[in-house]
C-alpha positions, 0 to 999 in steps of 0.5 A: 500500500501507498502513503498519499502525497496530497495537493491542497487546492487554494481556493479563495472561499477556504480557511486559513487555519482548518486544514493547517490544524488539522495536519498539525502545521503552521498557517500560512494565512493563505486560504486552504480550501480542499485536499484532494485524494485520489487520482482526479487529473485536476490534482492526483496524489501522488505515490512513490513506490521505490523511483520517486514521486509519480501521480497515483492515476499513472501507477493506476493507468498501468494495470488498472485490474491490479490497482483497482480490482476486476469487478470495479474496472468492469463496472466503471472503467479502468480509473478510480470512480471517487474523489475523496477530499477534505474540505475547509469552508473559511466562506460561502462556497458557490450555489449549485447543482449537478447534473445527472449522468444521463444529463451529464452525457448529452451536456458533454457531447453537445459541448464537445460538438460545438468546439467549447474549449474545456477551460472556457469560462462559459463550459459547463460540462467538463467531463461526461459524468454525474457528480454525486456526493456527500459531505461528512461533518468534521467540525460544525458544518453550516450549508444549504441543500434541496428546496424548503416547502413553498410555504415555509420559504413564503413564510420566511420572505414574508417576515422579511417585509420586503415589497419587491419579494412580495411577487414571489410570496404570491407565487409560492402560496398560489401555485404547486409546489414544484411549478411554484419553486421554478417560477420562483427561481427563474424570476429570482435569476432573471430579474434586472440585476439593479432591482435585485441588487436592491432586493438583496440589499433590503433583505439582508438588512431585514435578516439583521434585525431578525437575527438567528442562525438561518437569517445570520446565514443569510447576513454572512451571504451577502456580505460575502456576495452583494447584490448577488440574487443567490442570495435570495435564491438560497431563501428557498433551501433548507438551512442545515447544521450538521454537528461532527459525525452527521453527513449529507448526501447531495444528489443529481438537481439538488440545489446546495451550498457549503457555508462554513465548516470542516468536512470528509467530503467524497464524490464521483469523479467528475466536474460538472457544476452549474451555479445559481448564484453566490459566485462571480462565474458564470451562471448558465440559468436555461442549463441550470433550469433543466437540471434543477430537481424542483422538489421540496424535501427534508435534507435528510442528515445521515448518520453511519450505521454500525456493521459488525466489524466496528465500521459506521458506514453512511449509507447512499444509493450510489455504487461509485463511493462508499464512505465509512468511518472507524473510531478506535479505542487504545487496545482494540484489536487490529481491524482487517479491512481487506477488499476486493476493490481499491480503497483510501484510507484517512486518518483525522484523529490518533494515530493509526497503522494500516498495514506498514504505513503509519498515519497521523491526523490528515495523513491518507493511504492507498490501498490497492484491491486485495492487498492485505490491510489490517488497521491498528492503533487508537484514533478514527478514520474514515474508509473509501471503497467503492461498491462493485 
């Protein structure tokens, strides 16, 4: 097995101290936003197996049965179908939406077709893959995700008593749920920009005075993106606060956004994001629209469920990624965590071995299919494997 040289990627909304701490190193006052694991072509780890450092999606490419087990190869291909990362929001990330893999295809072909470059501002499928993904809680983690009943979004703007959001209180109160919630946010990401801007400016001062931990969301929003009609278009989502250990999955056409906090963040392999708002890139609103799953639903916190040999695993409906979480106490017996699939393992608290490799807090391994893997020591870890 292989010890993880991780890139961590230095987006602009990232913390300047989580992941730092985390690693047990010295801010650089930089944001440091995510650490990628894994063998994605954007920043893959990278491993040295006796001839230095090459990126593990090399080693991968060069037998890909033996790295990642006949069965996943023939369900998904000869690359590894998840990214696993640890994510630091210091800031709002982006509101967004992904696509489905049917979705993702035809977006990809179409754009492939028409000759947009893939590093093109205006791109909106990278790759023809749907990106799935859940995010587990390391810290308190604020976000947003999927659509809040229409009344309950009515009755939050109403309290706002804000004229120009009155239009949009009568659409919600009037229509159906799913063709309330389109009209809605169609209206919100096709207004004039000046008019919306005032909006925003109205309803962040309302959410001042109302004060709590949803209209604080809200404040901190716009202070962070002005004007910005995302802003208004988070209204209709539901304000989640996860505590450590709690997990979200986001599906296709779920609308969400990261707010603040720590995660263990896994997905499929894919870059395909459109956004409704929060960001100064592009926002593809008719491209958006028929990806968007105009759906109220709970956000359904996940939490793991035990298995026999100690391992929580969170639960999803998707084969790509299979999160799971082991926490240790000092003395337990060693865990065998042989699979017949390609596995990373992370370590965020204790220390642990797995199999020769020994791992502090942010330190991550890979483990090639059926190579022997026995988990030692006291701390917690969490396992990605795929389901094959």
């Amino acid at each position: 097995m292989d010890r993880l040289a991780n890139t961590v990627r230095p987006y602009a909304w990232g913390s300047t101290t989580l992941i730092p701490e985390l690693l047990g190193a010295a801010p650089t006052g930089e944001p440091q936003a995510e650490m990628w694991m894994g063998a994605h072509p954007g920043a893959p780890s990278r491993v040295d197996r006796g001839a230095g450092e090459v990126p593990l999606s090399d080693v991968i490419a060069t037998d890909p049965a033996a790295e990642l087990g006949d069965a996943a190869v023939a369900k998904f291909g000869p690359r590894l179908p998840f990214l696993l990362k640890v994510l630091a929001a210091g800031a709002p990330l982006s509101l967004q939406v992904h696509p489905n893999l049917g979705q993702a295809q035809r977006g990809y072909a179409a754009e492939e077709s028409a000759g947009v470059p893939l590093d093109a501002p205006h791109r909106n499928y990278k790759d023809a893959n749907h990106k799935p993904e859940l995010i587990c809680a390391l810290t308190t983690f604020e976000g947003l995700c999927g659509f809040r009943a229409p009344q309950e979004s009515a009755d939050l703007l109403a309290a706002l008593d804000v004229d120009s959001l009155k239009p949009f209180v009568d659409l919600l109160r009037a229509h159906p749920e799913d063709a309330a919630l389109r009209e809605v946010l169609t209206a919100v990401l096709t207004a004039d920009p000046q008019e919306m801007a005032a909006t925003v400016t109205e309803a962040a001062a309302a959410c001042a005075r109302l004060g709590g931990d949803t209209y604080g969301a809200y404040v901190s929003l716009a202070h962070h993106f002005p004007g910005d009609p995302g802003v208004i278009a988070a209204m209709l989502l539901n304000y989640v606060r996860l505590q450590p250990g709690e997990a979200l999955f986001l599906g296709a056409g779920v609308p969400h956004a990261y707010l603040s906090g720590m995660g263990v963040e896994i997905m499929a392999n894919s870059d395909n994001v459109l956004r409704c708002g929060l960001t100064p890139k592009h926002v593809d609103v008719p491209e958006l629209l028929r990806v968007v799953r105009f759906e109220a639903a709970d956000p359904g916190v996940l939490r793991p469920e035990a298995s026999v040999i100690g391992e929580e695993v969170y639960e999803t409906p998707i084969d790509e990624f299979r999160l799971s979480r082991l926490v240790r106490a000092q003395g337990a017996a060693p865990t065998d965590l042989t699979a017949s699939t390609a596995q990373i393992v992370l370590c965020t608290a204790g220390a642990v071995r797995i199999g020769d490799v020994r791992l502090t807090p942010g330190g991550s391994a890979f483990v090639p299919a059926g190579e022997k893997a026995e988990l030692s020591g006291a701390g917690t870890v969490f396992r990605a494997t795929v389901v094959a």
